[in-house]
N, C-alpha and C positions, 0 to 999 in steps of 0.2 A: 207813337209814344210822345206825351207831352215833355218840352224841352223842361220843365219842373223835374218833370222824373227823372232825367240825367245828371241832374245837379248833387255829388254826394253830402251827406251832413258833416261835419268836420268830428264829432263822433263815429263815423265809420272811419274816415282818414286812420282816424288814432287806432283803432281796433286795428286795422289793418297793418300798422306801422309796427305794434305791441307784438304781431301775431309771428312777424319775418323775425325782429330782433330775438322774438322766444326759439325760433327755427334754428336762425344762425348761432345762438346760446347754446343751443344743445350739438350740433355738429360738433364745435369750438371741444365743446364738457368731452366729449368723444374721443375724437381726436388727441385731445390731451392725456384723456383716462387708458385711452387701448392703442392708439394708432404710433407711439414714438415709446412704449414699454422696452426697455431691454428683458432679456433673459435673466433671471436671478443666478446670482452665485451660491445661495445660500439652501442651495434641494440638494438632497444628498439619497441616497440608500442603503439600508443596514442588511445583509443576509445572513440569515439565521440557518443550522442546519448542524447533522452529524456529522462527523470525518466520513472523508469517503461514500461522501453524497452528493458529487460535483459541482460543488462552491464554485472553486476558483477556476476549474473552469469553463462553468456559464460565464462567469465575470469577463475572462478571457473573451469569451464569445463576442461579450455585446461590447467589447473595445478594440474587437476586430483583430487579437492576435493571436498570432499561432502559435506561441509556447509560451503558453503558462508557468508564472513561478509561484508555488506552494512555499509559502511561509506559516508563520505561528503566531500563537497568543490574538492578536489583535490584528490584521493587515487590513492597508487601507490604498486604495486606487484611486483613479478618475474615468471618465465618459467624456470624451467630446461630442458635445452637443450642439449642432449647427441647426440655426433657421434662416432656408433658403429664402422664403419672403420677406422676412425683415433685414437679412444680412447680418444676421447677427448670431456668435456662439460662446458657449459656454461651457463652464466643466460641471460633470456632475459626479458628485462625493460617493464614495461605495468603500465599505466600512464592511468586512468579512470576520466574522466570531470563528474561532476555533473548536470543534464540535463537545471538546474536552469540558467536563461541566467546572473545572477549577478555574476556568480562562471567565467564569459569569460576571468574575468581577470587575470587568474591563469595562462591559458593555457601560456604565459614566462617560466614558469619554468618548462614544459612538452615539448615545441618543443621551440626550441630557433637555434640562426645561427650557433651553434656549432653543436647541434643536427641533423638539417633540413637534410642531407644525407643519415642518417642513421635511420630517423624514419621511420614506415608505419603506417596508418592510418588505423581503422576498424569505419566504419559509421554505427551505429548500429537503425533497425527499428522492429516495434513488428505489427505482423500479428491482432494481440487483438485489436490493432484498425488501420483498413485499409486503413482508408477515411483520415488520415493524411500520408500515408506511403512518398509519395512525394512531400509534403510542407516538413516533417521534413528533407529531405534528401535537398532540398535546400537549407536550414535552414541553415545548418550543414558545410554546401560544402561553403555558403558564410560567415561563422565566420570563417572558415579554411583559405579562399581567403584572407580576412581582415586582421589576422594575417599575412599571410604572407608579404603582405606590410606594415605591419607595422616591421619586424624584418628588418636587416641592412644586409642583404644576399649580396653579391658579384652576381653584373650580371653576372661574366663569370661561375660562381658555381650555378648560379639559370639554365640559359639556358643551361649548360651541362645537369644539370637534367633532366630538359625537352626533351633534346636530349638522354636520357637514356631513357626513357619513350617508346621514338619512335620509337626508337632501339628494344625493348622489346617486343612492337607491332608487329615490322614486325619480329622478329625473333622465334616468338610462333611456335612450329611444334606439329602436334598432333603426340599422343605417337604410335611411329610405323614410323614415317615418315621419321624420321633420318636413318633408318635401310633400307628403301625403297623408294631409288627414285624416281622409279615412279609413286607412288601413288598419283590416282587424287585430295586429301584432300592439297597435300602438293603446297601451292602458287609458282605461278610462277616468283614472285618478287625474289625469294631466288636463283633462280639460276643466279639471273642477278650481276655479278660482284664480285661473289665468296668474300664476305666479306668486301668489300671495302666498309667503311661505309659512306663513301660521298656520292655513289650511294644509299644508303637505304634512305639517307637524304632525296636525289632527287624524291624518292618513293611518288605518291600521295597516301594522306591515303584515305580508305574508309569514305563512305559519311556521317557526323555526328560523324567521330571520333575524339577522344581529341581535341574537340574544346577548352574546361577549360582544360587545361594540366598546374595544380600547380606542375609539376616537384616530388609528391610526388608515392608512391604504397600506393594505394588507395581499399578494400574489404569492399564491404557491404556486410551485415549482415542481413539479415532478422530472428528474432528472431519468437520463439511460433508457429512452423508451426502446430503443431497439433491441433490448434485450427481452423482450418480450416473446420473441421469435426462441427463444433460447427455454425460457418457463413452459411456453408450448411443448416443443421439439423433444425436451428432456425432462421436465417437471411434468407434462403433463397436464398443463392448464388449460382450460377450456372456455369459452367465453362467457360463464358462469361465474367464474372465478374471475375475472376480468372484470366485470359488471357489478360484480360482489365491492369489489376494490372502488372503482370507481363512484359507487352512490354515496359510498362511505367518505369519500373525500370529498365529493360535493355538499354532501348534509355538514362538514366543516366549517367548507368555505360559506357557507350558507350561515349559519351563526358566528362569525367574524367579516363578513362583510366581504370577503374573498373572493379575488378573481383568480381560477385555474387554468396554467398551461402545465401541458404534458410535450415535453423537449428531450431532442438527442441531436447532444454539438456531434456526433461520428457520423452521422446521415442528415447533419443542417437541419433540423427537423422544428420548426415555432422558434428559432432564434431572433429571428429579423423580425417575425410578428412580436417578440417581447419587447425587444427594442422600441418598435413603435408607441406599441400599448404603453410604454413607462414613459415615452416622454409626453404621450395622450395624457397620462394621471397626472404629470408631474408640471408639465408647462403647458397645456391645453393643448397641444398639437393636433391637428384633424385626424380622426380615427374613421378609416369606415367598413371594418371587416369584420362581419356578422359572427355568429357564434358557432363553430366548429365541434362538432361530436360525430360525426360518419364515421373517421378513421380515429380506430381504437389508440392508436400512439402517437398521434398530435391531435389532442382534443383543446381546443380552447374555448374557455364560457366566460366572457369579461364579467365584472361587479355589477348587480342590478339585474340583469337576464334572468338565473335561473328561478327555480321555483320547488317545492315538492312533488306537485304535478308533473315538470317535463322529467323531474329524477325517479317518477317510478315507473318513466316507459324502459328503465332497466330490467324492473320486478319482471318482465315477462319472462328472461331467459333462465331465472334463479328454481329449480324444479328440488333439488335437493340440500336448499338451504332459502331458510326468510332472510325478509332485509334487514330485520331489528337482532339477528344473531350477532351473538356476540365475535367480533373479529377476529380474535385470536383462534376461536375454535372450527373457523371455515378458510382460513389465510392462515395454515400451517409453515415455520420453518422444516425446510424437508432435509431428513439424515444424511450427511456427508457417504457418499457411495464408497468413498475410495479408503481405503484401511489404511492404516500410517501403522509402519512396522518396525518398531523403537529397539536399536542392540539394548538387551540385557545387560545392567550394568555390574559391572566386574571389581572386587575388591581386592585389592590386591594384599595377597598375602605376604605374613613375615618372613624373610629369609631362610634364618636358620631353619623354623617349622617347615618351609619345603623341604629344606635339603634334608634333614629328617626322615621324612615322609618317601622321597626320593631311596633313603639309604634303605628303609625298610621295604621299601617295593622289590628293590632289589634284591637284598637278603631273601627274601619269603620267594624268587624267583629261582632261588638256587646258584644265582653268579656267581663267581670262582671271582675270588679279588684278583687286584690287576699285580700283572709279573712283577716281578723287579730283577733287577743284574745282579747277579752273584758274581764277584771275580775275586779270587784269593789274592790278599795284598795286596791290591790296585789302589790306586787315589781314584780311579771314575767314579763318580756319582751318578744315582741308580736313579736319575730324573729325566733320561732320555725319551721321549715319548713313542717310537715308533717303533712297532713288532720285529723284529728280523731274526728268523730261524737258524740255529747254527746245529747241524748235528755231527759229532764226532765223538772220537773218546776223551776221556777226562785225563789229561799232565798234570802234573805235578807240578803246584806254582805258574799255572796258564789258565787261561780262560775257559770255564767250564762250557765247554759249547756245545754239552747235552742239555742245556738250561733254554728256556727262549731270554733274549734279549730285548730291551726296550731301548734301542738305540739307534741313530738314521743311519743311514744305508751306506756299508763299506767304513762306520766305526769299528767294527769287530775285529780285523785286520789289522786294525791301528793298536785294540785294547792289546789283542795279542803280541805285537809288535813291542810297546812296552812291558808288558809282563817279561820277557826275555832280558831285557835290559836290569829289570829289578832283580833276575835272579842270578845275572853274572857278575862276578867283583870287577869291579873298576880296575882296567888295564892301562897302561901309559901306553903314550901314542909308541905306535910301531911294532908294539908288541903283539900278541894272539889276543882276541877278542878284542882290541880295542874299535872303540867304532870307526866305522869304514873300512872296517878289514874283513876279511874273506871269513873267519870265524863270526863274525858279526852276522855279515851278509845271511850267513849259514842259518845261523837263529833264526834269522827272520824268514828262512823257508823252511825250519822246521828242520834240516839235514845237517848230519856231521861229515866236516870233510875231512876225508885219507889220503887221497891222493891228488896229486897239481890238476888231473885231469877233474878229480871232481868239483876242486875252489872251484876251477872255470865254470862247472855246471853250475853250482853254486851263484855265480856272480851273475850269470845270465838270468835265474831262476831271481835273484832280488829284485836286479829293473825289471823285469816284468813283473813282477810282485808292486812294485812303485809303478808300475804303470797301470797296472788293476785300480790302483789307490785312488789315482788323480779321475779316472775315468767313471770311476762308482761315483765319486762325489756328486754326481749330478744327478743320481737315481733319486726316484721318488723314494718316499720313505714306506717303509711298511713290505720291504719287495725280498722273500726268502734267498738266504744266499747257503749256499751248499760248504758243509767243512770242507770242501777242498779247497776254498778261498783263503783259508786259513794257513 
């Protein structure tokens, strides 16, 4: 080689010089753009969903704790979110609606035009009742729709979104694909224009996709899958009915742009892979777990995947219903088995009209009205409640005690006892008949005395008389006493 040809022109120099300083420019631009980014504070997540279609908690789930607190109207949590290679964490916002459609008026202060870039949405639905899974999810998609025309969003900020969406779409590569070009999974849309995204624009989408494209990142949720086992076992479901459900929920997610997990926090079931996948949409985090449909109750199909094609390798197992049938009429709510057996309720009637009714039952039964006390010239009152039998013959000015009596047990001795007393004239003490005298005594056992021998019998015959007295006292009431008590 001639030493001429070694010699470079001072125009090469400079090309060579231009070409390292454009090299180290763009590392520098790099470096600046991605390698020293913090985590934003400003991503948040809204879930949407019925009562009792476990909101709070998944919410619970993806912030790692064990007991859940259910609140109302509006509640609003955080996510710690850490990045182990930059060292760096952050909180991420979660904003739960109440399923109650009067609480819609909240949603302003959850997603609003300041927010709308930076929220995602999670639509949440519960397998525990299936036969609403896709009324509630339009439900949901058009109080979403409705807000967002109602906020005062910037067209050219709303259709970029939209155009992000799109983007997002076509740029899905299954994991592995990037690393291998020529792998038959990876679209052929991707090689056309090496990144020029006017060309992805020009891209037609597949057939039934983001037709609703609210501009937003959008994940249902299907909650309770282990109840499934339960629909089987006692419902009756069949993987017809399964298949039915789930094409139906993909053709959804398929016109909003939607990625679906099917989760169960009681059996840990797609929690951690949600986890992942949200902070994958929300702060790029490396995602590399393919799409999931083998097991029927953790199915996961990220955003971008699916297609109408892989959703009608369901059609095979549907023999007693098509796939464009109407939902409600093949996804029946099924009749409550158990009878609920309500007391009959009882009005309560007016008093007197019972006791009325009472009196006439009575009468027309033939009752014999209740006794009363006969006693000639007694002060007793004929209000003593208890039956007591006295039979004997009828005196003069005594207790008729051929009568029944209504009075408690071992009065009748007593009644008799004073009836004697009303009919003797009042004696001065020491006299005959005064009381405590042997004539006294006498009355009260019924005998007249003649002779010293009989006072004495007499007097014996009283205390014992007074000792009957004291000792009845404690008989039940209602208990026959013989006239010889008397």
């Amino acid at each position: 080689m001639s030493p001429t040809s070694e010699v470079m022109s001072p125009e090469g120099k400079l090309d060579e010089n231009a070409e390292k300083e454009n090299l180290w420019s763009s590392i520098l631009n790099d470096v600046q753009n991605h390698g020293n980014q913090k985590l934003p504070s400003c991503k948040q997540v809204l879930v949407l969903g019925d009562n009792e279609s476990g909101k709070t908690t998944l919410v619970a789930k993806l912030q790692g704790v064990e007991d859940p607190k259910k609140g109302s109207g509006l509640e609003y949590a955080y996510i710690d979110v850490r990045d182990d290679y930059r060292d760096d964490h952050t909180r991420l916002s979660v904003w739960v609606l109440d399923g109650d459609q009067g609480h819609a008026d909240l949603l302003p202060f959850a997603l609003s035009a300041e927010s709308f870039e930076h929220t995602l949405v999670i639509l949440t639905v519960t397998m525990t009742a299936p036969w609403a899974i896709l009324e509630q999810l339009q439900h949901w998609a058009s109080v979403l729709a409705d807000h967002l025309d109602k906020l005062k969003l910037d067209i050219d900020l709303r259709q970029a979104r939209r155009q992000h969406i799109v983007k997002m779409w076509h740029d899905y590569m299954e994991p592995g694909d990037e690393l291998d070009p020529s792998s038959p999974m990876k679209r052929s849309s991707r090689n056309l224009g090496d990144g020029d995204e006017d060309n992805e624009e020009s891209i037609p989408l597949p057939e039934a996709t983001l037709t609703n494209n609210l501009g937003l990142d959008i994940v249902v949720v299907v909650t309770k899958t282990d109840y499934m086992q339960v629909l089987e076992k006692v419902e009756d479901y069949r993987d017809e009915q399964l298949d039915f459900m789930q094409q139906w929920i993909r053709r959804f997610c398929l016109q909003y742009g939607a990625a679906l997990f099917y989760t169960s926090a009681k059996e840990d079931k797609n929690c951690d892979l949600l986890y992942k996948y949200l902070t994958h949409r929300i702060y790029g985090f490396p995602f590399r777990t393919p799409a999931l449909v083998v097991e029927k109750d953790a199915v996961f199909i990220p955003a971008g995947w699916d297609n109408m094609k892989k959703i009608s390798i369901l059609y095979e197992s549907m023999t007693s219903c098509k796939p464009d049938d109407y939902y409600g009429d093949f996804i029946m709510q099924q009749v409550t088995r158990k009878t609920i057996s309500r007391e009959p309720e009882i009005t309560v009637e007016e008093e007197q009209s019972f006791l009325v009714k009472q009196q006439q039952l009575l009468l027309s039964a033939g009752a014999a009205p209740p006794p009363m006390i006969r006693v000639s010239d007694s002060p007793l009152r004929a209000g003593a409640a208890s039956k007591v039998n006295y039979r004997g013959q009828n005196m003069p000015g005594k207790l008729d005690c051929s009568k029944t009596v209504n009075t408690p047990g071992g009065e009748g001795v007593l009644a008799n006892f004073f009836n004697s007393l009303l009919n003797k004239k009042p004696a001065s003490p020491g006299t005959p008949g005064a009381v405590g005298s042997p004539k006294m005594a006498a009355a009260a056992t019924g005998a007249t005395p003649d002779t010293e021998k009989e006072k004495e019998a007499m007097r014996s015959g009283a205390a014992a008389a007074l000792d009957r007295l004291s000792s009845r006292a404690v008989k039940p009431s209602g208990v026959d006493f013989d006239a010889s008590d008397c």
